[in-house]
C-alpha positions in Angstrom: 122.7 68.8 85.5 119.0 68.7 85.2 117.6 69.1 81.9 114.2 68.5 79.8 110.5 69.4 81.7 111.9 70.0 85.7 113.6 73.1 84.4 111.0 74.5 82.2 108.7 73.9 85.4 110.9 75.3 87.7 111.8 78.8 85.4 108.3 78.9 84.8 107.2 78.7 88.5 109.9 81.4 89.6 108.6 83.5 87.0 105.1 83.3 87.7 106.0 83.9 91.4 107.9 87.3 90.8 104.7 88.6 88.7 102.4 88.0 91.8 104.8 89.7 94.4 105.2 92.5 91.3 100.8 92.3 91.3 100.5 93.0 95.2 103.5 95.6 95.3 100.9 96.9 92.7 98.0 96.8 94.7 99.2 98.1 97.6 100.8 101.3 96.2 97.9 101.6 94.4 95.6 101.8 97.3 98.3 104.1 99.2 98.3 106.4 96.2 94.2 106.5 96.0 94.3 107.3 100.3 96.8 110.4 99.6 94.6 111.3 96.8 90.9 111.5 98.8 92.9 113.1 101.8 94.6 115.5 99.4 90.9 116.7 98.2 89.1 116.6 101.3 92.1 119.1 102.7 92.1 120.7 99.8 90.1 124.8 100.0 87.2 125.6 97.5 88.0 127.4 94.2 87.3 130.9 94.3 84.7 130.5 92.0 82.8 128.1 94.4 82.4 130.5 97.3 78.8 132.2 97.5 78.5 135.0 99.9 
């Protein structure tokens, strides 16, 4: 059984892995959610109070 430094690296580096795959799932939905968003408002009709005529 290994015990001492090698497992506090090794918990440590599984650790710090998991956090950056958790920072690009992030990301991604992130910039997914922000595309819906602008597409949502560019779709979206003026407010009734916006139309001149």
């Amino acid at each position: 059984m290994i015990t001492g430094p090698v497992v506090l690296y090794v918990l440590s580096r599984r650790k710090r892995d998991s956090g950056d795959l958790d920072e690009a799932r992030y990301e991604e939905l992130s910039h997914k959610y922000d595309e819906l968003l602008a597409e949502n408002r560019r779709l979206e009709p003026p407010a009734a109070g916006d139309q001149r005529g």
